[in-house]
Every structure is written in structure tokens, then in C-alpha cells.
C-alpha positions as CSV (number, residue, x, y, z in Angstrom):
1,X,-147.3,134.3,104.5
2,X,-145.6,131.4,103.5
3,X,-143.3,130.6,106.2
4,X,-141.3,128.2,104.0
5,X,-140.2,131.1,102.1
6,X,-138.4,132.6,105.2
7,X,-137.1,129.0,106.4
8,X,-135.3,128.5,103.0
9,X,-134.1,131.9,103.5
10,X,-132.5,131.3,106.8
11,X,-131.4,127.6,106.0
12,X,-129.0,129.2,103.3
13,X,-125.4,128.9,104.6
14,X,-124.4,132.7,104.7
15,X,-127.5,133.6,106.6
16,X,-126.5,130.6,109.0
17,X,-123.1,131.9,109.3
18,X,-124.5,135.3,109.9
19,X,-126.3,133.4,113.2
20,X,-122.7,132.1,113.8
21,X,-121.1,135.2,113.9
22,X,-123.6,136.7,116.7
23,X,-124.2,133.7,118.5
24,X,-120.2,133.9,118.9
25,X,-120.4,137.5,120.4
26,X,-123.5,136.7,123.2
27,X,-122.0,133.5,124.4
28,X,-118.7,135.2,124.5
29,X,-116.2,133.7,122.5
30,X,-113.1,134.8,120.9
31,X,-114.2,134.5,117.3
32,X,-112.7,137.7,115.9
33,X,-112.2,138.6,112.1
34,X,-108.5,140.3,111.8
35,X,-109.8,143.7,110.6
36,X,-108.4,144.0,107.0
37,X,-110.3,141.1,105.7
38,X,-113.6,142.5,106.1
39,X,-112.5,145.6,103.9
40,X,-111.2,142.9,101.8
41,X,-114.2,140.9,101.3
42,X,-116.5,144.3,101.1
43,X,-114.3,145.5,97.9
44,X,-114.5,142.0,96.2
45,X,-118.2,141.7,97.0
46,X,-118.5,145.0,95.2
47,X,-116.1,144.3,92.6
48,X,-117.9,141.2,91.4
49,X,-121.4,142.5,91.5
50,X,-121.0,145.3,89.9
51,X,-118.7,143.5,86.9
52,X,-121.3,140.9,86.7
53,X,-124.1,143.5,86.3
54,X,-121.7,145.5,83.6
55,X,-121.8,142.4,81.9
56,X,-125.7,142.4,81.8
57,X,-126.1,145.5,80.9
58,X,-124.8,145.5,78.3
59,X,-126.3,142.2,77.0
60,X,-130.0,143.7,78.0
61,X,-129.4,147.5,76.5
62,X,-130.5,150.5,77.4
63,X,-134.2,150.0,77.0
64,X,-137.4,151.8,78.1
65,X,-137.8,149.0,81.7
66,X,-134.0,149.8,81.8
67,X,-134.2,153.9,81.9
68,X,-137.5,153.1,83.8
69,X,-136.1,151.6,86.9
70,X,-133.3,153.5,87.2
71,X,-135.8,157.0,87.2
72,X,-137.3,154.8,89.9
73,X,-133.7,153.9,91.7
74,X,-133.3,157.9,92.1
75,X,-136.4,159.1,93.0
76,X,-136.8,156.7,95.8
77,X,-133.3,157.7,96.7
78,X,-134.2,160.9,97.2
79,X,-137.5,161.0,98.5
80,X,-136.9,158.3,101.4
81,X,-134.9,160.8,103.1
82,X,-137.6,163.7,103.2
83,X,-140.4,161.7,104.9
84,X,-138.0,159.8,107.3
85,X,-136.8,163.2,108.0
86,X,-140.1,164.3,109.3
87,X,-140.8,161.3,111.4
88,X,-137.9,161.5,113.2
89,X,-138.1,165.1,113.9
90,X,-141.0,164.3,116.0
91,X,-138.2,162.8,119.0
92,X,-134.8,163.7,117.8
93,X,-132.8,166.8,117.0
94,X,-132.3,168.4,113.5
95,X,-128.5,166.7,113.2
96,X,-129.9,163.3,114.4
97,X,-132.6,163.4,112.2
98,X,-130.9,164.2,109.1
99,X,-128.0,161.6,109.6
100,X,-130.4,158.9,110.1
101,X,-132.6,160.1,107.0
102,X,-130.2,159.9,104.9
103,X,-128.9,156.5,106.4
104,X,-132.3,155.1,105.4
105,X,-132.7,156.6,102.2
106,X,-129.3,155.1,100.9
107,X,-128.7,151.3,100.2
108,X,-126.7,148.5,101.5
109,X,-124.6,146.6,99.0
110,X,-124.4,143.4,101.1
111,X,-128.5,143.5,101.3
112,X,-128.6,143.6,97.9
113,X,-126.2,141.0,97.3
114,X,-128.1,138.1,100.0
115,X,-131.3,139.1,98.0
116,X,-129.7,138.3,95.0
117,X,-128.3,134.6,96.2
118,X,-131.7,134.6,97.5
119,X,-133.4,134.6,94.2
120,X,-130.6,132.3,92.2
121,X,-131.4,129.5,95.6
122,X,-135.0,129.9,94.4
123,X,-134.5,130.1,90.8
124,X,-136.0,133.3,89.9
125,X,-134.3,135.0,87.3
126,X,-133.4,139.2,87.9
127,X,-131.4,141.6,85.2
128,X,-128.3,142.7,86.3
129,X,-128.9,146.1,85.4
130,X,-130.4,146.5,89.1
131,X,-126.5,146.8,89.8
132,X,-126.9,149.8,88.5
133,X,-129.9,150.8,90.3
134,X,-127.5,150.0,93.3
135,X,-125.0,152.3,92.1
136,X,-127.4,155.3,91.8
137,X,-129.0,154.9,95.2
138,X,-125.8,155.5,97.1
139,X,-125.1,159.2,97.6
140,X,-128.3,160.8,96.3
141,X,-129.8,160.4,99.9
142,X,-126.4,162.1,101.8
143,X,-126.6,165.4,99.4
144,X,-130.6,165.7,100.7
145,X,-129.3,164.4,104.5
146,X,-127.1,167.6,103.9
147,X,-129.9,169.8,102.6
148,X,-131.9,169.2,104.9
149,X,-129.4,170.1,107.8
150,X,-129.0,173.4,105.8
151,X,-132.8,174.5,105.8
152,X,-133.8,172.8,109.3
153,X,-130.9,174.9,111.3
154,X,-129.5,178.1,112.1
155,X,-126.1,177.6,113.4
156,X,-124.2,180.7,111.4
157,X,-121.0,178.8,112.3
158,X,-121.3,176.0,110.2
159,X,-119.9,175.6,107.0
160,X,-120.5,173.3,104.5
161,X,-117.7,172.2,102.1
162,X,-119.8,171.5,99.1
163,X,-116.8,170.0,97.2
164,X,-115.8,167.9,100.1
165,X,-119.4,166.7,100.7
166,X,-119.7,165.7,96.7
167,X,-116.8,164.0,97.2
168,X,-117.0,162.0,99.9
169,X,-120.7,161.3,98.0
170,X,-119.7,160.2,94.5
171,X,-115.8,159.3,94.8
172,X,-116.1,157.1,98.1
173,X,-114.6,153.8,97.9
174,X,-117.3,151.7,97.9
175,X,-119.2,153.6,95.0
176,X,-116.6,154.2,93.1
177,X,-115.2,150.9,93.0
178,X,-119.1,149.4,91.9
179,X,-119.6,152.4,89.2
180,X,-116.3,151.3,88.3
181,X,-116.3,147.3,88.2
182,X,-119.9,148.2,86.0
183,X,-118.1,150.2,83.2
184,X,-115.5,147.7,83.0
185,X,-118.3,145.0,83.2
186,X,-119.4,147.2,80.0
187,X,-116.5,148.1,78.1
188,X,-115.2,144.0,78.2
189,X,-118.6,142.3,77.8
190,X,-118.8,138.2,77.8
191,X,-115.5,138.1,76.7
192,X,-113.9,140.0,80.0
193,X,-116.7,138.1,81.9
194,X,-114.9,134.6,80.5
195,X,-111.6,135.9,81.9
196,X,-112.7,136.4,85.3
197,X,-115.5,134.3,86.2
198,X,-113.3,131.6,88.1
199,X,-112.8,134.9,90.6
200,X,-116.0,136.9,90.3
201,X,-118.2,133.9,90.5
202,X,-116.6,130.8,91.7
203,X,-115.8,132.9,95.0
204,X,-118.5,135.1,95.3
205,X,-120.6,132.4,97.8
206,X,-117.7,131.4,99.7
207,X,-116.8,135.2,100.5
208,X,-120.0,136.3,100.9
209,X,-120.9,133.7,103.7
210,X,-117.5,134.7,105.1
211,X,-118.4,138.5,105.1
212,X,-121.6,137.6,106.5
213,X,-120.2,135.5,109.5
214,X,-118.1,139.0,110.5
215,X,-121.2,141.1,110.4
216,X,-122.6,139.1,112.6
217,X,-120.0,139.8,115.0
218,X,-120.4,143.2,113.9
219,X,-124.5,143.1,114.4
220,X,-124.1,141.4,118.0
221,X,-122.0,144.2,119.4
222,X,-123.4,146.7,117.9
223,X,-126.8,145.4,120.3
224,X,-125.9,147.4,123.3
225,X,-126.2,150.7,121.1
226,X,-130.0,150.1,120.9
227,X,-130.1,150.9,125.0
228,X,-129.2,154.6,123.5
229,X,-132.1,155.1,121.1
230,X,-135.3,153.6,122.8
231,X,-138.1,152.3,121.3
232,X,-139.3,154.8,119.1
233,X,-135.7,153.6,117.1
234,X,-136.2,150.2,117.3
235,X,-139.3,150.4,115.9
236,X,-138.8,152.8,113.2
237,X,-135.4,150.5,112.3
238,X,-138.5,148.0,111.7
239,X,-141.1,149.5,110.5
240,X,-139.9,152.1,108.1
241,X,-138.0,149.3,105.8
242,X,-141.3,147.5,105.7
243,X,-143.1,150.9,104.2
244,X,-139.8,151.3,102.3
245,X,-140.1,148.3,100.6
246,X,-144.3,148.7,100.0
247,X,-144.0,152.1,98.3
248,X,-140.8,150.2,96.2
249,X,-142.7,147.0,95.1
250,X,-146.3,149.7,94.2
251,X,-143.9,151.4,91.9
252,X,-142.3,148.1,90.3
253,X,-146.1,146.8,89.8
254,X,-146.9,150.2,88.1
255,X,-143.9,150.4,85.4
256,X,-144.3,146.4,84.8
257,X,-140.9,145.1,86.3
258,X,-140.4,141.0,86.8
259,X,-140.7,139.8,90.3
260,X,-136.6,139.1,90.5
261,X,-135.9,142.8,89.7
262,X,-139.8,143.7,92.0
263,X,-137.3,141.5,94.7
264,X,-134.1,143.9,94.4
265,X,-135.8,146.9,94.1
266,X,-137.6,146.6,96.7
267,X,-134.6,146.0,98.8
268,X,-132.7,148.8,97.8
269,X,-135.7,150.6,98.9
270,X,-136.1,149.0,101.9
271,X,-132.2,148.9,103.3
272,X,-129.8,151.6,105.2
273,X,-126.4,152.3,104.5
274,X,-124.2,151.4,107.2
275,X,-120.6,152.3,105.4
276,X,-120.8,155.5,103.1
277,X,-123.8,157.3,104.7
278,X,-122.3,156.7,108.3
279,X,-118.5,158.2,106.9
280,X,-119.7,160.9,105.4
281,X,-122.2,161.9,108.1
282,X,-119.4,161.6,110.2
283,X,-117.1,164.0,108.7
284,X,-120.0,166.8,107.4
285,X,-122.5,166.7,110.6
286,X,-120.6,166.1,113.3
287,X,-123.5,167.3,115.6
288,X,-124.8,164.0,115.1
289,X,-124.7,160.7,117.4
290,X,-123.2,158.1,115.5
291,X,-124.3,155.0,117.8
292,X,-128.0,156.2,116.5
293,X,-127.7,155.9,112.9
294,X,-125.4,153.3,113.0
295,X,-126.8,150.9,115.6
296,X,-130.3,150.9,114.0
297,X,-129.1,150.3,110.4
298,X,-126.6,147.6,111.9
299,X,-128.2,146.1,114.5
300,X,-131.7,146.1,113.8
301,X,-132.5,147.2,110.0
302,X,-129.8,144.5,108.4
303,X,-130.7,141.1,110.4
304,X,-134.0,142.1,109.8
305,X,-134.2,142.5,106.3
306,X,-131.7,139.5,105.1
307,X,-133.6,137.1,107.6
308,X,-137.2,138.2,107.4
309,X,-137.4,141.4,105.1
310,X,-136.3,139.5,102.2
311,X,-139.1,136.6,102.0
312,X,-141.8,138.9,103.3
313,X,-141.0,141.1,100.4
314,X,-141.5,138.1,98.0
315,X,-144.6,137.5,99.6
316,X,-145.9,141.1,98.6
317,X,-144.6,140.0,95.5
318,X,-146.3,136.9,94.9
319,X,-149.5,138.8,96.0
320,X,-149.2,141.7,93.6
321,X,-148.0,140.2,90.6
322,X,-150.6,137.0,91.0
């Protein structure tokens, strides 16, 4: 592997800030993001991804490589969460299980969004219809988390709410506000991308290396969690993204897809939600243990893929598509 690949990677300022923001946390200091600004950055990071890829869409059309990846976006979505399933059954509980299948099989945003500078440092173009590919990878994997609770126990005394759990799956803030910004990003086109590029683009580095230097912070503390889950979690926080992403990039060779969108896909695939899959877990399986799915998506799944993930999944790239 071309180690240059992961130095440029790491040399880019929100990754370095990201190194700031845990550094802070084991040497102790008082670095501490006020907690609304986070939230703050989150929404605009998702505001101005998913206008920007609005904007593309509609510029690209709805073509064959377009329905083609999204097919893709969903089925990975929803089969991620059935193999990880049975892994993790082999040393954890039915609740645990579940909660961290589903974790896995859904997406982060902010993953996406570092792969994304990632390319545009290395000049290697990507459609912003993968926005939308974002989009439909967030809740598929909580309905089959969900499922799968449903067949794999039999406590009579739970109760599913299905209109609660759709809910919190398709109307939560974070996918509402991307599904949304993308509609708009269709309905206004070049001429509402015009308007608001000075905020949607002229920020978006600025904020994202901010946002990064908090989940740092975030990462760092979040360490201490791993004590809980052993080695079998570690590795599989590790391991399983790497497969992730292999089965991703095999399907972006088969249906033809360039190596920025190959890049992103594989990403998506290779990520874990650490926002709406923990919330909703949270409220529907309560059985669960939080610190598990949220420390290894955190703590181990996200440093590793924006720091190494990302440029060994170029490399698979590079190999592939040669």
C-alpha cells in the first residue's frame, strides 16, 4: 500500500485537528466544546452536503449508474446487519447483538463527508448523487436491528411501537434535515446553489475541521468504554469495516461505478452510525448496553476509517479498477 496515500490523508487539517481534539483529552487539558455547537456544526454539515448533492442530482439525472447505486446503497444497508448479527451472537446477547448490528449496518455522515474532502485534496472527481446513497442508508439497518430483536427473543412483555420505531427511523433529525436539504438542492438547482454557496461551501472546511477537533474530544473519552467490550469488540470495530468496505468496492467494480463514487460507497459501507442508530436503539431496545455500540463505533470504527480506512480503501481501488 502506498503509504503516501494515508500521510496525505492525515496531513489534511481536519484530520490533524481531529489528533488535537484527543491529544487534548489524554494529556488532560481543559479544551472543551460548549455543547450546542457540535449540534450546530452536525446540522450545517448535513445541510450543505445534502444541498450540494440536490444540486448534482439533478444536473446528472436519474440514470441507469444513478438507480444502480442507490439499489446498491439499500441492499448493503440491509444486509450488513444480518451477518454482523450472527457474528456477534457468537459472545453477546440477543439485545447487544442487534443494537450493534444495526449500528454497523447504518452510515456516518461525517465519514462520508472527510472521504469526500479526501477525494477533492486528491482531485478525484465523485457525483453528488452518493448524497443520496447517504440518505438511504440511514434507517434501513435500525428497522432490521428491530427485526431481528423480534425473531431472536421471547420476552412476551415487550412491545414494539411500530409507528414510534418508523419514526424515530425516517423523521430523525439528522435524516430528515439531509433528505430535506437534497429536495431543496433539487427543486432550486444551480440557481439556489448560486445563492448559498458563500455558506454551503465557503464554510463547509472551516466547520468541518471544527467538528472534527470536538469528536476528537468525543473519541478520546469515549476510550475507557473499550475496557467494557474486550477484544473480541475491538477487533470486530476493525475488522468488519474492512470486509464492509471489500464486499462495497466488489459491488461498485461489478455495476461499473468511477473510483470517486467506488471511494464513497465503500465508505458508507464500511462506517457505523454513532447518532441515529445509538438514539433510536436507545429508546426501542433498552435491553441493550449503550457503552458497547457506541464506544466501538466512536472510539474505534471512526478514527479508524477517516485516518487509515479511507486511503486503504483507495488502495483496493486503485487495485481493482487498474
Amino acid at each position: 500500500m502506498d503509504t503516501s496515500l494515508i500521510l496525505s490523508n492525515i496531513l489534511n487539517p481536519p484530520i490533524l485537528f481531529f489528533f488535537l481534539g484527543m491529544i487534548a483529552v489524554l494529556v488532560k487539558s481543559d479544551l472543551e466544546i460548549p455543547a450546542p455547537v457540535p449540534k450546530l456544526f452536525s446540522l450545517y454539515l448535513l445541510l450543505a452536503i445534502g444541498f450540494k448533492g440536490g444540486v448534482e442530482l439533478i444536473k446528472s439525472g436519474v440514470t441507469q449508474e444513478v438507480i444502480l447505486t442507490l439499489l446498491a446503497a439499500m441492499l448493503m444497508a440491509c444486509v450488513v446487519p444480518l451477518y454482523t448479527f450472527f457474528i456477534l451472537k457468537l459472545k453477546l446477547d440477543t439485545y447487544d447483538a442487534a443494537a450493534i448490528a444495526a449500528t454497523y449496518g447504518s452510515i456516518s455522515a461525517v465519514t462520508f463527508i472527510t472521504a469526500s474532502a479526501f477525494l477533492t485534496e486528491l482531485g478525484i472527481a465523485f457525483d453528488g448523487y452518493m448524497v443520496a446513497a447517504l440518505a438511504l442508508m440511514e434507517s434501513p439497518a435500525i428497522i432490521v436491528g428491530l427485526i431481528l430483536v423480534n425473531l431472536f427473543t421471547v420476552d412476551e412483555k415487550r412491545e414494539f411501537v411500530w409507528s414510534e420505531v418508523l419514526k424515530e427511523a425516517f423523521l430523525n433529525s439528522s435524516v430528515f434535515l439531509l433528505v430535506g436539504s437534497l429536495l431543496i438542492g433539487v427543486l432550486t438547482g444551480e440557481h439556489g446553489w448560486q445563492v448559498l454557496e458563500p455558506f454551503t461551501q465557503g464554510l463547509f472546511y472551516g466547520v468541518l475541521t471544527f467538528f472534527l477537533l470536538d469528536m476528537g474530544l468525543v473519541a478520546a473519552r469515549r476510550i475507557k468504554d473499550l475496557q467494557k467490550t474486550g477484544l473480541f469488540l475491538i477487533l470486530f470495530a476493525i475488522l468488519i469495516p474492512i470486509l464492509n468496505a471489500g464486499i462495497g468496492l466488489l459491488i461498485a467494480r461489478l455495476i461499473q461505478m468511477p473510483q470517486g463514487n467506488a471511494l464513497l460507497f465503500s465508505v458508507l459501507c464500511a462506517s457505523a452510525s454513532y447518532i441515529a442508530v445509538p438514539a433510536a436503539m436507545r429508546m426501542t431496545v433498552p435491553e441493550a448496553n449503550p457503552s458497547l455500540y457506541v464506544s466501538t463505533a466512536l472510539a474505534v470504527t471512526f478514527p479508524f476509517n477517516i485516518i487509515v480506512g479511507i486511503p486503504l480503501y483507495l488502495y483496493g481501488i486503485n487495485l481493482l479498477w487498474r
